[in-house]
Backbone bond lengths (Angstrom), bond angles and torsions (degrees), N, CA, C in turn:
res aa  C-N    CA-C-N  psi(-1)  N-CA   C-N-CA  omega(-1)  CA-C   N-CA-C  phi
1 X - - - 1.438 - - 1.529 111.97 -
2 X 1.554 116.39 -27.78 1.337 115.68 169.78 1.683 116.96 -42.57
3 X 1.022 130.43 -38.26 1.339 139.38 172.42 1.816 112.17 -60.94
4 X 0.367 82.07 -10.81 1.897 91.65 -167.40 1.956 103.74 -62.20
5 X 1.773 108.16 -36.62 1.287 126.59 -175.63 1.706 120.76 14.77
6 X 1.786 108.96 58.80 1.163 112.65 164.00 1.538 126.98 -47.96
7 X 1.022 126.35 154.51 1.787 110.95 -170.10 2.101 70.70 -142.59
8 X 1.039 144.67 79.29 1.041 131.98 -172.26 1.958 105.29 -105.71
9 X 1.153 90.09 -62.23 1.614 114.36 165.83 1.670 107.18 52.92
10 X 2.031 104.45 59.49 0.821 134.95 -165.76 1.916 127.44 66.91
11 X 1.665 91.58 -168.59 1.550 81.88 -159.82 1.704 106.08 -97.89
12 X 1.233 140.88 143.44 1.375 144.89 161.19 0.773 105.50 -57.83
13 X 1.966 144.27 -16.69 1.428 113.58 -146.93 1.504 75.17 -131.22
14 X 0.993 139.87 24.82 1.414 136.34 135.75 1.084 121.91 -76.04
15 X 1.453 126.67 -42.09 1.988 134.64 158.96 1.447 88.79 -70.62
16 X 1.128 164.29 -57.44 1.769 131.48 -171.52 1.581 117.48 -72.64
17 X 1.153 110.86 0.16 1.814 124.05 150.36 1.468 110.06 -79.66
18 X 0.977 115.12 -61.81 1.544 115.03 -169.18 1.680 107.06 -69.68
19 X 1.224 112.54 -37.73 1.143 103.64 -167.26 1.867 118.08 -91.05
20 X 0.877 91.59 -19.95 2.272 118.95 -178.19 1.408 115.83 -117.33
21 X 1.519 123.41 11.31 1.385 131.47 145.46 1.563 126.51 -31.43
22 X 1.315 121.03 63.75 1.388 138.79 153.79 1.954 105.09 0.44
23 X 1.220 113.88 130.81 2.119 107.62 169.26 1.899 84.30 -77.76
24 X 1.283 88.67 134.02 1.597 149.28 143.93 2.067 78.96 78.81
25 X 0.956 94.27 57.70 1.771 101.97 169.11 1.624 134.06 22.99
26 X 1.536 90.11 20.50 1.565 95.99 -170.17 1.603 117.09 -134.65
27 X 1.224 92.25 9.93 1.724 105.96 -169.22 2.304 98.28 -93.26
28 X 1.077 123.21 130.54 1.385 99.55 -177.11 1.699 99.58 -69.42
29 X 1.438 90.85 -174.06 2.011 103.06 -161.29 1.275 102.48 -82.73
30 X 0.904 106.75 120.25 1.858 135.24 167.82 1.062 111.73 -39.96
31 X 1.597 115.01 -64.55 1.106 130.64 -174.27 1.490 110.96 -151.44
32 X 1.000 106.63 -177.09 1.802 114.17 -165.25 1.188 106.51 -115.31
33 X 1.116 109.07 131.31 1.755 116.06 -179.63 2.001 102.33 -75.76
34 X 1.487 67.01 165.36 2.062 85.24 -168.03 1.430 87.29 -95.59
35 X 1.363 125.14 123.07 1.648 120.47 166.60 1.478 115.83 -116.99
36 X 1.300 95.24 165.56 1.492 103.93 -167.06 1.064 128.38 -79.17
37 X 1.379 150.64 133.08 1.713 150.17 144.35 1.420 92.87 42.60
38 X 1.272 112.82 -89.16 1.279 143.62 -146.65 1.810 102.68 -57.48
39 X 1.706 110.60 -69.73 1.024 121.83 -172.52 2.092 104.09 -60.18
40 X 1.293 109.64 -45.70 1.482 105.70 166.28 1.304 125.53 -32.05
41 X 1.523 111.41 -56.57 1.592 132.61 -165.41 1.668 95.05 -71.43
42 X 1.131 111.21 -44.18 2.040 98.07 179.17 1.929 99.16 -63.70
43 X 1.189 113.18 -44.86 1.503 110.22 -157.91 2.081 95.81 -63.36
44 X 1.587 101.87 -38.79 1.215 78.08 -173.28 1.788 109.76 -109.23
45 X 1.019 116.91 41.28 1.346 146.29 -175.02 1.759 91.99 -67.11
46 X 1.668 100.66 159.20 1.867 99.88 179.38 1.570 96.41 -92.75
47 X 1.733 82.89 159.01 1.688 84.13 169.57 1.644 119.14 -100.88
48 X 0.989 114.87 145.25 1.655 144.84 -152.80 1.571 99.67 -35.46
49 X 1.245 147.87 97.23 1.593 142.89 170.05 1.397 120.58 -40.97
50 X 1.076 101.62 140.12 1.922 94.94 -165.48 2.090 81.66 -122.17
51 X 1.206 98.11 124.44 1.590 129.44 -179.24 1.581 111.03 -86.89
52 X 1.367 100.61 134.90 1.821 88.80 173.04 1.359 115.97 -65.83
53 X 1.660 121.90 -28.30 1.330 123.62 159.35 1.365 135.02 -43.10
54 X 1.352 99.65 -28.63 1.517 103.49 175.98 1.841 138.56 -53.70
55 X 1.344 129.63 115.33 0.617 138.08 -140.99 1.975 104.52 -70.70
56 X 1.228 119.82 119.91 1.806 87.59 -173.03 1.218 152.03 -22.30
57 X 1.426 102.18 -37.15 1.238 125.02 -162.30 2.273 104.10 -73.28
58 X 1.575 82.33 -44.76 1.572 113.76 177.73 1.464 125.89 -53.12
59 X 1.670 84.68 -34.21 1.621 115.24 174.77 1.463 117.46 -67.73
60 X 1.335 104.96 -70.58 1.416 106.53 139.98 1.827 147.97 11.95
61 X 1.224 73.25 -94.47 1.592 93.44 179.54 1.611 104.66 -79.18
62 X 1.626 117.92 -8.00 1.619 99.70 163.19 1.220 117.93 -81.98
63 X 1.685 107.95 -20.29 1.584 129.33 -165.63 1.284 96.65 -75.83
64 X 1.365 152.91 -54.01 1.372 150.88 130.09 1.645 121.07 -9.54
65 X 1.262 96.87 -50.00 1.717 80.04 -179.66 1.847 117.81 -84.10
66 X 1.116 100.43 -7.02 1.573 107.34 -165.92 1.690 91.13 -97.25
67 X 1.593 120.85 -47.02 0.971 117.77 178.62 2.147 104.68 -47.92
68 X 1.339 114.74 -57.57 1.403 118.13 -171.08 1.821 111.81 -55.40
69 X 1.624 100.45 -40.19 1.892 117.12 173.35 1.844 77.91 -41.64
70 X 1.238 127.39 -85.55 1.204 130.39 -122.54 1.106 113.01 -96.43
71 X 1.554 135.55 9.87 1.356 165.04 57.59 1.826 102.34 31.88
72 X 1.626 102.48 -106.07 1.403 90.17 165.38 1.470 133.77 -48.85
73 X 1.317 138.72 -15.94 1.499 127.82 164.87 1.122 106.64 -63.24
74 X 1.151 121.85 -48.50 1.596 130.55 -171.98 1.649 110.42 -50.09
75 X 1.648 121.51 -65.87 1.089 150.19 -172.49 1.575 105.21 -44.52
76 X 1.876 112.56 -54.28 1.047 131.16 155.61 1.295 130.49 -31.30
77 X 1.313 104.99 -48.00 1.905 125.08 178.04 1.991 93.52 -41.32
78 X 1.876 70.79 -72.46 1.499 109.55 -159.21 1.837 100.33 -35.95
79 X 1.395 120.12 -63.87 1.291 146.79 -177.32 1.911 102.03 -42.98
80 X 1.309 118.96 -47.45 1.294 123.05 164.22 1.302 133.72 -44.43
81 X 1.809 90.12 -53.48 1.820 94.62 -177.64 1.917 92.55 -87.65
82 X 0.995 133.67 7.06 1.486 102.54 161.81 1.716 93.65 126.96
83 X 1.329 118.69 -29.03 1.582 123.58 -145.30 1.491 87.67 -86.45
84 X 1.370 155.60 -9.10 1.318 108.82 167.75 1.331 92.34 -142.19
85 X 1.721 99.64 -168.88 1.526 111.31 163.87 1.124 140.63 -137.43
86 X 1.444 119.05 -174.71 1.407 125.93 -135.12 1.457 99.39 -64.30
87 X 1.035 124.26 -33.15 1.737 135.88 -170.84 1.799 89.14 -59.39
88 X 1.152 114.52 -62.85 1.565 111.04 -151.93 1.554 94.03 -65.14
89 X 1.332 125.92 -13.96 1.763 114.95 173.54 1.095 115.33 -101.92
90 X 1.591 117.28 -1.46 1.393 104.75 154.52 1.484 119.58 -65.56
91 X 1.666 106.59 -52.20 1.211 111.95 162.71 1.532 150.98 -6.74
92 X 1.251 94.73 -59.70 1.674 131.92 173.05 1.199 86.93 -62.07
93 X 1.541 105.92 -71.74 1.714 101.09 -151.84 1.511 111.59 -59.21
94 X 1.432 136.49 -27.29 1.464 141.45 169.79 1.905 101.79 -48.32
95 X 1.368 93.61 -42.27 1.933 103.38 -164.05 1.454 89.92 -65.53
96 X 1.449 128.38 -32.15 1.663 124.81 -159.53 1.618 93.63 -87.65
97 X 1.425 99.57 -44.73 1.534 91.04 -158.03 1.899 115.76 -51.65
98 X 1.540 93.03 -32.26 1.459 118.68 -168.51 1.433 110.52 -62.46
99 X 1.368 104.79 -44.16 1.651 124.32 -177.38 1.595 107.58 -70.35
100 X 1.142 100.88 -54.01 1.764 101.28 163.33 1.685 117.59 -44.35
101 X 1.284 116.64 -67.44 1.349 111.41 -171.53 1.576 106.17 -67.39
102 X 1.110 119.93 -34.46 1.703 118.60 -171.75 1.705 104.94 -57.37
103 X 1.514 121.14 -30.97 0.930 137.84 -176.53 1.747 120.45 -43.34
104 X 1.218 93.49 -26.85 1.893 102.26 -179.60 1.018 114.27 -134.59
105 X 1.627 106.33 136.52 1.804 112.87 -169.64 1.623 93.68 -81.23
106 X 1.238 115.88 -38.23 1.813 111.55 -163.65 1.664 97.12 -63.52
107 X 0.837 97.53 124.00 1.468 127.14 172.17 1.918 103.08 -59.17
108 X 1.024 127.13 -30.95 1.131 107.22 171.11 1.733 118.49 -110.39
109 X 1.406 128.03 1.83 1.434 127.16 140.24 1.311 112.82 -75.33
110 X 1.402 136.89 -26.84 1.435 129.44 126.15 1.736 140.50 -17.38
111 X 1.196 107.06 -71.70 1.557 101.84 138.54 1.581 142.35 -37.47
112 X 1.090 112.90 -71.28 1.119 132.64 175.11 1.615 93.88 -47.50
113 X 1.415 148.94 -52.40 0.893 132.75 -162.31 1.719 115.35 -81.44
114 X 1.569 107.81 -26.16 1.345 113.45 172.03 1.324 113.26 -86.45
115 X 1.210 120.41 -6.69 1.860 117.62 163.90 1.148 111.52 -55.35
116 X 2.014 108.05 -61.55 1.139 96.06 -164.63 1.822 117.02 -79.30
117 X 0.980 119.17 -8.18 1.678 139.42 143.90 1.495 106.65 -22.28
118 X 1.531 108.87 -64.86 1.193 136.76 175.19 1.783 119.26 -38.93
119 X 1.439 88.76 -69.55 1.287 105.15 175.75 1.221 126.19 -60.90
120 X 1.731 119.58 -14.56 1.265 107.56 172.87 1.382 108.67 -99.73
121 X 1.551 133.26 -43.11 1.111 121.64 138.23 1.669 125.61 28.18
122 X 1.260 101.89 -84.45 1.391 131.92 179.39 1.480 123.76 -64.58
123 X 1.223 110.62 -34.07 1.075 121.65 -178.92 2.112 92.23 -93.91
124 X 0.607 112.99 -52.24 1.584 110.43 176.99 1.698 105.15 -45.96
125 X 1.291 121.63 -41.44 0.951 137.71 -167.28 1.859 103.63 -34.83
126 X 1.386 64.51 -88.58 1.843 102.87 160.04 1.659 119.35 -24.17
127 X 1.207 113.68 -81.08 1.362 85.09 163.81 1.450 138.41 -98.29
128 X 1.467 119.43 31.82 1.228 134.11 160.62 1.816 112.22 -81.57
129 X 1.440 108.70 -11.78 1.594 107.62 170.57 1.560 98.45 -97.03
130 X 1.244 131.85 0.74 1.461 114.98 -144.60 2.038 75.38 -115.50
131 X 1.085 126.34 -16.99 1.220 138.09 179.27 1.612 120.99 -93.24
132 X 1.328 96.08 -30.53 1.436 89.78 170.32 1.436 115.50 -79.91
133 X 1.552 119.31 -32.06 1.139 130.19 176.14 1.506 124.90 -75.07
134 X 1.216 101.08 6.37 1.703 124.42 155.32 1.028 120.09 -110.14
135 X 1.854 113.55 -7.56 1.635 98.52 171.02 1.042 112.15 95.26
136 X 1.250 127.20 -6.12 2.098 133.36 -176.01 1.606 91.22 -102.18
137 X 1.125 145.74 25.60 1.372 141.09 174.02 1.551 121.18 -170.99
138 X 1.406 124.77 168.17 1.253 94.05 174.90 1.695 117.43 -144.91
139 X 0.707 114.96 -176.98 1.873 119.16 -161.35 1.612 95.79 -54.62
140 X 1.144 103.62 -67.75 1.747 99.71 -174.42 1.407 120.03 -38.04
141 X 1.612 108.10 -54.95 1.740 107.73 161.64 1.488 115.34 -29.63
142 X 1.225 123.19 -80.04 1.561 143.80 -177.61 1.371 72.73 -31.84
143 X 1.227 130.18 -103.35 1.618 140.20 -136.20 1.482 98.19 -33.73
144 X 1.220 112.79 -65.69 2.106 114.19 168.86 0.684 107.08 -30.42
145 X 1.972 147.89 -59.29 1.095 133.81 -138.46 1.411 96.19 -89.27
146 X 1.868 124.23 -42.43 1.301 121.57 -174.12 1.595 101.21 -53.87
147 X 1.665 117.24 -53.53 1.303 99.37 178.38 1.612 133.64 -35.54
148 X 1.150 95.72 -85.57 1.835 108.51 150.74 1.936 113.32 11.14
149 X 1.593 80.43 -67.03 1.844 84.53 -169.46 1.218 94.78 -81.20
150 X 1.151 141.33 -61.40 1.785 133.58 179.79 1.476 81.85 -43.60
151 X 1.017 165.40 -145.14 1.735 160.23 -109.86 1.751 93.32 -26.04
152 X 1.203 110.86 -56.45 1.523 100.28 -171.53 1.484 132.81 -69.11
153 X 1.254 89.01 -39.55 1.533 90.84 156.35 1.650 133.41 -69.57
154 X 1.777 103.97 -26.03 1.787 78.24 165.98 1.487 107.02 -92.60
155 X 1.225 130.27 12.75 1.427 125.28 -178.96 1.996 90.35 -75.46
156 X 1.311 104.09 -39.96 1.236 108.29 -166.02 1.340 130.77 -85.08
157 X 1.637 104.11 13.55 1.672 124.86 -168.60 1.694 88.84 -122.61
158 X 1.416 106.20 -46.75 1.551 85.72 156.41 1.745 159.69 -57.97
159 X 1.780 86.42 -30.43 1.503 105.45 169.90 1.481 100.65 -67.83
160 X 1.108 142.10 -56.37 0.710 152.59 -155.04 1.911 121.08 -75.19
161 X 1.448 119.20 -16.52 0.909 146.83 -177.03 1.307 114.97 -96.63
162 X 1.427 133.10 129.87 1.620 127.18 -169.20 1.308 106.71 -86.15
């Protein structure tokens, strides 16, 4: 699994929730949020190389995550010109996040990958209350996202646990 060398360092399609949150979350996207350096470089990030070494199973589960990468690019497209919404890229991004962590048996590149999972989470958190309380989002959203991170965190009390 050492080979695997995700550089992910959380999810983008948690900042195109927080940041392109439609009023009262049900209207499709108006417009497209401006994203950052960071969140760009995952969207246009490569997808995962599948090795003749690779073990089936390994094979697999890259074929899943590249399939979900390219899933969300797509969704993204779509999300730009107007055609969908914010719900269906949360979506994706749950399918990526999942595919990412499933990705490693070691329990502590396991971790490490749901921290930083974690960390955006949290940081989404944050200004996903600071948005509802302006009215550009709405309580039920928030409630998903807290869910979401409570999922990650006991995924991440488990990795972490012998």
């Amino acid at each position: 699994m050492a080979g695997v060398g995700l550089k992910l360092g959380g999810s983008w399609i948690l900042a195109v929730f927080i940041l392109a949150s439609s009023p009262q979350g049900t209207l499709y996207a108006q417009r497209a949020a401006k994203l950052s350096p960071k969140v760009m470089a995952v969207i246009n990030g490569p997808l995962l190389d599948l090795k003749d070494d690779d073990s089936p199973l390994l094979r697999l589960k890259k074929e899943r995550f590249n399939a979900a990468l390219k899933e969300a690019k797509a969704r993204f497209d779509l999300y730009n010109r107007g055609l969908t919404r914010i719900p269906e890229l949360i979506d994706v991004g749950e399918r990526l996040f999942a595919a990412e962590a499933d990705l490693y048996d070691d329990p502590e590149k396991k971790a490490q990958a749901l921290q930083r999972q974690l960390d955006v989470y949290t940081e989404a958190e944050t200004n996903l209350e600071k948005q509802v309380k302006e009215g550009l989002a709405t309580e039920a959203d928030l409630e998903r996202l807290r869910y979401d991170k409570l999922t990650v965190q006991i995924d991440l009390l488990k990795a972490k646990t012998p």
